[in-house]
C-alpha positions in Angstrom: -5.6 0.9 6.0 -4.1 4.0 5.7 -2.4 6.2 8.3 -4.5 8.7 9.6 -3.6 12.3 11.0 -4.8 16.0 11.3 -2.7 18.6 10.6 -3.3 22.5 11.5 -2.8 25.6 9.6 -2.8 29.4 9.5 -2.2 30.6 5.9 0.0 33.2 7.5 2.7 31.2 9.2 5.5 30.4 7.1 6.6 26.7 8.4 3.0 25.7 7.5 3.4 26.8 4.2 6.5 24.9 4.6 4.7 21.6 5.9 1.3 22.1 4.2 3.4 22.4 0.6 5.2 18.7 1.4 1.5 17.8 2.4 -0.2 18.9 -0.8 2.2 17.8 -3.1 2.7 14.4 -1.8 -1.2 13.8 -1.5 -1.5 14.9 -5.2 1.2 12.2 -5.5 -0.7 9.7 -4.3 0.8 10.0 -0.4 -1.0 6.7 1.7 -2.5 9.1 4.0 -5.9 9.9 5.4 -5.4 13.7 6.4 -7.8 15.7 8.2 -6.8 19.6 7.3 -7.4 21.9 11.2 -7.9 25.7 10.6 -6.1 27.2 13.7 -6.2 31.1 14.7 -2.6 32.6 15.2 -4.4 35.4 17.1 -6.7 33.3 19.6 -3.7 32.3 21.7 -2.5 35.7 22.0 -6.3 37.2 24.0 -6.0 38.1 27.2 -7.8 35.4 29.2 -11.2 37.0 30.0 -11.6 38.8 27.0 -13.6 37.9 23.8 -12.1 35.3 21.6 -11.3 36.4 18.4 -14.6 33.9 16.5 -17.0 36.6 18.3 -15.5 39.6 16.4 -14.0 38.5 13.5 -14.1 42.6 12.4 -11.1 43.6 14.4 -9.2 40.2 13.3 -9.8 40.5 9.7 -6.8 38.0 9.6 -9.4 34.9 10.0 -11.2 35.2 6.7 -8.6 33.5 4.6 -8.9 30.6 6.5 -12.9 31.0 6.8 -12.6 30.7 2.8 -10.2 27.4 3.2 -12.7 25.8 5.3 -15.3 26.4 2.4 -13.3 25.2 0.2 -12.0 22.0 2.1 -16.0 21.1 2.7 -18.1 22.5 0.1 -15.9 21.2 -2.8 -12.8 19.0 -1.6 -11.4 18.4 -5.1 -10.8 21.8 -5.6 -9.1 21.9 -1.7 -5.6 20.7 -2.2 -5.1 23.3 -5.2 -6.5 26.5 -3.5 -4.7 25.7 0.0 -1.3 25.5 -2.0 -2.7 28.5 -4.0 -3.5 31.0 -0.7 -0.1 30.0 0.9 1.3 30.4 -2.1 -0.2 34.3 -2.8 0.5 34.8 1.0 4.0 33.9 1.2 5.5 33.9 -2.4 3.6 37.2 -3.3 3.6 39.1 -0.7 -0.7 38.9 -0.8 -2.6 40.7 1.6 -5.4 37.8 2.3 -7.2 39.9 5.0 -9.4 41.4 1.8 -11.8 39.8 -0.1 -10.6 41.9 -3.6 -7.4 40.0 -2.7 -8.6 36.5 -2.0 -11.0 36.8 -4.9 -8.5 36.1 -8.1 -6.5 33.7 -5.9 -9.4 30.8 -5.9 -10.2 32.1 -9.3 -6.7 30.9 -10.4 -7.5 27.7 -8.3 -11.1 26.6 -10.6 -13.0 27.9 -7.5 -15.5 30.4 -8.0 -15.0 33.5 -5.6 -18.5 35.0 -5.2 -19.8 30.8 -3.8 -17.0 30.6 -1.6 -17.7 34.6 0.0 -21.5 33.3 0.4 -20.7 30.8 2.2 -18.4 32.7 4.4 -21.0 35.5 4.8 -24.0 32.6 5.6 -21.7 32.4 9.2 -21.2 28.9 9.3 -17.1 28.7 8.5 -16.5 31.2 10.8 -18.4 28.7 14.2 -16.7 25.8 11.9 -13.2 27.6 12.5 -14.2 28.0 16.6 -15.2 24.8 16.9 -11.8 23.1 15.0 -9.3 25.9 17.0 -10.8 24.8 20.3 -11.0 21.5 19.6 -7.5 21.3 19.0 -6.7 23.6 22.4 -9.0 21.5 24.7 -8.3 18.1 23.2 -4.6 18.1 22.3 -3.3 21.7 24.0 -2.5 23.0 20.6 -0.4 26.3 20.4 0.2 26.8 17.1 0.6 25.3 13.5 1.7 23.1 11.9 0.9 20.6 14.3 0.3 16.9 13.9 -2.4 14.9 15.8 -2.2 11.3 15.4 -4.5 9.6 17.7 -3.6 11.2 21.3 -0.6 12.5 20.3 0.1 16.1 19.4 3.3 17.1 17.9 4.8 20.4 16.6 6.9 20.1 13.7 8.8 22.6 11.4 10.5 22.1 8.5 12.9 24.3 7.3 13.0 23.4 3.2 10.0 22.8 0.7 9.9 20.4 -2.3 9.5 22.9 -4.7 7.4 20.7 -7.0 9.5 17.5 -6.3 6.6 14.6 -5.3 9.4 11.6 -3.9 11.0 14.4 -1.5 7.7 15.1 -0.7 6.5 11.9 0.0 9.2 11.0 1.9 9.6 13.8 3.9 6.1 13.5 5.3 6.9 9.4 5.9 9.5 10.4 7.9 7.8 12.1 10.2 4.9 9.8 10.5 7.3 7.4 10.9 9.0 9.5 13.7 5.8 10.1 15.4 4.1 6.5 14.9 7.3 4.7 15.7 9.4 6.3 18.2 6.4 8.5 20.6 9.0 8.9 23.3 10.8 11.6 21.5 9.3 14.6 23.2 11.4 17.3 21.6 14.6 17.5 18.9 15.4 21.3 18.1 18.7 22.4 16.9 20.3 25.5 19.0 20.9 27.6 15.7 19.5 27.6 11.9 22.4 26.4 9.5 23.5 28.0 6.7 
């Protein structure tokens, strides 16, 4: 039975790209894992508490759509997931992409096999947006989630950056996500392991 774990993103964080490119590659690999992708706002954490959350006016965080369109994606037409997730971080982080526009976002699941104008009418039919409110909470209430990429496995929520990617290469991949199911399956008691300074 395979391993199963969640794993959060924001398309705009770099160490998710970072984690969700080890993820993607080593799943197209053939990685023994059940993963269950988590769309998490980088904005919600940041409201003041009282005021609105950012799912009830998604016009003055225009920030949430690209991951709106990831959730359509991911549940309207899962083959084509792995390929347009790697494809928005990609055009986010590699070029430099603004994925807050649609005129943006549009060519980027084209290049993917996705057809833009299905994926914007599910987004504007309102029901990724409550699907992205629902997963970001779910993930505050149930595991006190801050931020991405974070690992749930069973009770357990863990942070986790990565400083490298595989750049195409499937065995580090593979193995670098192992490892740290391995870590968090295998030795729980490790609460935190951060070095002081980034090496050269």
């Amino acid at each position: 039975m395979p391993t199963s774990f969640a794993v959060t993103w924001d398309y705009r964080c770099p160490f998710a790209r970072n984690v969700h490119e080890h993820l993607v590659i080593a799943l197209e690999a053939g990685g023994p894992w059940d993963v269950q992708f988590v769309a998490f706002s980088l904005d919600q954490p940041h409201v003041e508490e009282g005021q609105p959350a950012v799912f009830d006016q998604p016009d003055r965080y225009p920030g949430l759509l690209a991951n709106e369109v990831g959730i359509v994606v991911r549940d309207r037409m899962p083959e084509r997931f792995l390929a347009t997730h790697r494809a928005l971080f990609d055009a986010r982080h590699r070029d430099g992409a603004d994925l807050r526009r649609r005129e943006v976002i549009a060519p980027v699941l084209e290049s993917a096999g996705v057809a833009a104008a299905d994926v914007f009418a599910e987004v504007d039919a309102g029901w990724p947006l409550e699907a992205f409110r629902k997963e970001h909470m779910g993930a505050v209430d149930g595991h006190e989630v801050f931020g991405v990429p974070t690992f749930v496995l069973g009770n357990t929520a863990t942070f986790v950056r990565l400083m490298d990617r595989p750049d195409g290469d499937a065995t580090k991949a593979v193995s670098t996500i192992a490892r740290i199911v391995e870590l968090l399956t295998g030795w729980p008691e490790l609460n935190e392991l951060k070095q002081t300074r980034i090496p050269n």
